[in-house]
N, C-alpha and C positions, 0 to 999 in steps of 0.2 A: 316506283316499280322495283327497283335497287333494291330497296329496302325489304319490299315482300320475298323477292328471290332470295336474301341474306337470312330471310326467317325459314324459308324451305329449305335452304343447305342447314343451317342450323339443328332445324326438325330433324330432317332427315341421319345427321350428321348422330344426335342423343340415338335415335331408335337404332343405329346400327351399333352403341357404345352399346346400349341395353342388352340388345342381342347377341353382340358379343359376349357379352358379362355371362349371359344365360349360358351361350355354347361352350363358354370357359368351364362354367359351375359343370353342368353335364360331365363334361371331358373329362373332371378327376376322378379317375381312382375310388371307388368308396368300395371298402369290404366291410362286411357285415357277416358276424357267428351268430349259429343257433344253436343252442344247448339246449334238449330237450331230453323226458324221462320216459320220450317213447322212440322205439327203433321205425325206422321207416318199412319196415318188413308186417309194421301194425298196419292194418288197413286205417284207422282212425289216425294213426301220425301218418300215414302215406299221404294223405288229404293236407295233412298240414304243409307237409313239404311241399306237396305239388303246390299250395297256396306262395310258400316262400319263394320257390324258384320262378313262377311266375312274374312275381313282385319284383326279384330280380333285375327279369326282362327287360318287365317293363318300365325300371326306374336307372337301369342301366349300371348296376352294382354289384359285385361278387357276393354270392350270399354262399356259407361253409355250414353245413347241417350235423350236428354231433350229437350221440347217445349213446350210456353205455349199453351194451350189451344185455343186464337185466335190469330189473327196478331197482338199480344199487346206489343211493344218494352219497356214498364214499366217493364211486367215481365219477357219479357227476359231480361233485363237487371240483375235482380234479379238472377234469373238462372244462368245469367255468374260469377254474385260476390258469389255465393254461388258455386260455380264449383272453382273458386280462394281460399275459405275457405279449401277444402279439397286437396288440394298442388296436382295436377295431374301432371302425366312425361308430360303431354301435353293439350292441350285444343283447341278444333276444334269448329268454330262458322260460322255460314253463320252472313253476315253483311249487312241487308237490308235499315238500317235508322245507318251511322257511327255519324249522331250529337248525336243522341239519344244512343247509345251504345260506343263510344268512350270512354266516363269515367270506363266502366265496360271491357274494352279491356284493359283501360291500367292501370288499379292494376292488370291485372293477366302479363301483361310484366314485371310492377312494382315488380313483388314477383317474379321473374324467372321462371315464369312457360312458356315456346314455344306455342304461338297459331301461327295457320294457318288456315287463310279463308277460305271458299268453295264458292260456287254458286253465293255470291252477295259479291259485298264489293272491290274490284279490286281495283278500284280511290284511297280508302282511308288505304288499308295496308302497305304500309311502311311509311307513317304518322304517326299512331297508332303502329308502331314497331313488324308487323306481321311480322312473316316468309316470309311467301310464299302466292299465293294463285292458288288456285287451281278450274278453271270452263270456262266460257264463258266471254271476254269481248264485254258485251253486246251492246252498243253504235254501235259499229263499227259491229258487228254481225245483226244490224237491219239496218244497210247501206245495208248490202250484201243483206240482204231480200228483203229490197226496190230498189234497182239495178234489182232484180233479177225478181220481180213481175213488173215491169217498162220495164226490157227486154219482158214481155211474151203480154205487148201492155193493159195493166191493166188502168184503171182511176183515179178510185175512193176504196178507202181502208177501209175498216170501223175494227180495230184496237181496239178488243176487252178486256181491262184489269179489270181483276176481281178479283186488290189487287192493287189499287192506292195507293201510299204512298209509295211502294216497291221499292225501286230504278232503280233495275234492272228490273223490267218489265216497270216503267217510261222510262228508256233507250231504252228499246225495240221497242214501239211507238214512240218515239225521231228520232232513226238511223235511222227506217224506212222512216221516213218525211222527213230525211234529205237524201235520199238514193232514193226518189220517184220521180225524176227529172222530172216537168211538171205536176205531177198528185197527184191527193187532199189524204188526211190523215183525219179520221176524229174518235177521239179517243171517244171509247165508257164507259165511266164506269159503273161497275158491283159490284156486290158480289161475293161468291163461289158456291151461290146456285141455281142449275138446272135450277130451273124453272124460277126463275129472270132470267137469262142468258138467255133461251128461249126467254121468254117475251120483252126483250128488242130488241135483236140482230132482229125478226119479226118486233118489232114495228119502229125498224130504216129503217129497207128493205121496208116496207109498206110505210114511211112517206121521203124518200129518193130514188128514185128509177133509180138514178146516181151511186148507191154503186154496183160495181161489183166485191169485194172479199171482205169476209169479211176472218180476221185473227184472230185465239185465240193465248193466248199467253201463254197455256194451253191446250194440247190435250186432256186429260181427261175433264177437268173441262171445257173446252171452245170449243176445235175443233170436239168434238164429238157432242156437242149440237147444233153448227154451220151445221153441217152437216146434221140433223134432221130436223131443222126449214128450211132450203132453199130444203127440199125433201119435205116436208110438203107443204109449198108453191109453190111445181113445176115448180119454177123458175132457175133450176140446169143447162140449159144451157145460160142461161145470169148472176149467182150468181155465183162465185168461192170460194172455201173455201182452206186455210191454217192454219197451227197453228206451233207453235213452240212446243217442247217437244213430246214425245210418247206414246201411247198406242197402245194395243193389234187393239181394234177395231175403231180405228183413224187412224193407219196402214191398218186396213182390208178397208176402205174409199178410201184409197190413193192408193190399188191396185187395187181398183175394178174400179176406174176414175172417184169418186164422191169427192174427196179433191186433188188438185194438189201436195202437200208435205207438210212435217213434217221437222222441223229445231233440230237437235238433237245435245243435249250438254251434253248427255252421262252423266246422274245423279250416277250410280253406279258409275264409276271410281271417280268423287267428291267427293264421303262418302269414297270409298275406299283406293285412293291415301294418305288422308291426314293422315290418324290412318297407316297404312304404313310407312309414312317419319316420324311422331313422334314417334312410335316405334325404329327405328332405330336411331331416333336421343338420344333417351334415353338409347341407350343399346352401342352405337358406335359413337355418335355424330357426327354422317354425316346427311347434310339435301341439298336439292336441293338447288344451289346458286339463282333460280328464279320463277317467276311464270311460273306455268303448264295449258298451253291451252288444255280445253276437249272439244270443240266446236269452231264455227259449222262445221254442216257437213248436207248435204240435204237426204232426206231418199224420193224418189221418186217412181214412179207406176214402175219402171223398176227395182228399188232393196227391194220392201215396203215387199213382199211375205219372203225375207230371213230374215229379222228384227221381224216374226212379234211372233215365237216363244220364243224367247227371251224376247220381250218385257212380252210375259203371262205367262213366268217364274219371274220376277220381275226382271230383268238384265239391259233391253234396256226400 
């Protein structure tokens, strides 16, 4: 009898060493930066962030959100060696130019500090000695596009990018060209801003009038303006519109049968996943052995209505 009580103090005695251990791990400290080449003022990086700070939350970690100002990879660069200055449990970067950021990725390898990718950058993370990465590999996600606008008997693509120099939206018009088996690609470049965006995507449909979908590679910033200029010019049933990425009323388009779909690559779970894995890599040193696919996936007129709450909560 002795003997069994001396095994339940015992038991008992480990499980509260254990959980101690746990409450300890918790209780430290872990700050975590994010260096990203979108401002939170993007509806598409607002999603990320709201992803990161959630992650946070829930993992009990100070997460710092940094960007410059415009798509300037001089100062993000800057921003990464200055996030490497302040020794973080980890450090999360989208990689949208790796010649141009490479050197500012690998002093923070250089110092032991864990980064992992998000949204762009795929090609060149474990060249640069990333972890992991975490999003869409776009190349091959703009084949499926192009297959898939090629299945619907489409021609002509007019392949709107309103952040040339991006990789990953360069990829995006890429796959698709190479995914449009038989039928023309014709890449448009833009700005971020509205009315440019109007302005153009009208003047290519006016002065081209072989283009029957155009694509943004942007639902906010591209696929909703798309959707305006071909109602504008009341040519909605010979003009098809798509876009990659989501929004509330880029979804409400695509229910209503004025945009055929949205290509969603699930920007919350990118901000979210990563501050996640680095938390626990800093408190238990487990990290995933690979990259994590969040994309794609089609968000169409038959499931656009369930997505679209979510997207005007800042989630989808």
């Amino acid at each position: 009898m002795k003997s069994f009580l001396r095994r339940i103090v015992l038991g008992v005695a480990v499980v509260g060493a254990l959980g101690a251990a746990a409450g300890s791990a918790l209780a430290q400290e872990v700050s975590i930066i994010a260096v990203t080449h979108g401002q939170a003022s993007d509806p598409f990086w607002s999603i990320v962030k709201n992803g990161m700070m959630q992650a946070g939350k829930d993992s009990n970690v100070k997460v710092d959100y940094r960007a410059p100002e415009t798509f300037d990879m001089v100062a993000m660069s800057q921003l990464i060696e200055a996030a490497v200055n302040q020794n973080p449990a980890g450090i999360v970067i989208s990689n949208p130019d790796p010649d141009a950021l490479g050197t500012a990725i690998e002093k923070a390898v250089a110092a032991g500090i864990p980064v992992i990718s998000m949204n762009s950058g795929i090609a060149a993370a474990s060249k640069l000695g990333i972890k992991l990465h975490v999003g869409q590999e776009e190349l091959s996600a703009g084949k499926t596009v192009g297959e898939r606008l090629a299945g619907l008997g489409l021609k002509h693509v007019l392949c709107v990018n309103q952040e040339v120099g991006n990789a990953a939206l360069d990829q995006r018009c890429q796959g698709v060209t190479e995914g449009f088996a038989g039928g023309k690609v014709t890449v448009l470049p833009t700005s971020a801003d509205p009315a440019e965006i109007e302005a153009k995507i009208q003047a290519a449909l006016t002065s081209d009038t072989s283009i029957d979908l155009v694509l943004g590679l942007s639902a906010p910033l591209v696929g909703e303006r798309a959707v305006a200029v071909v109602e504008k010019m009341g040519n909605g049933d010979k003009v098809k519109v798509a876009s990659y990425d989501l929004s509330a009323s880029f979804l409400q388009a695509v229910a209503d049968g004025k945009a055929l779909f949205a290509v969603d690559q699930q920007p919350y779970l990118q901000g979210y996943l990563p501050v996640t894995f680095l938390a626990l890599n800093s408190r238990y040193g487990t990290i995933p052995a690979g990259n994590v696919a969040s994309g794609p996936s089609f968000v169409t007129q038959e499931t656009a209505a369930q997505v679209i709450e979510k997207s005007a909560q800042g989630i989808r």
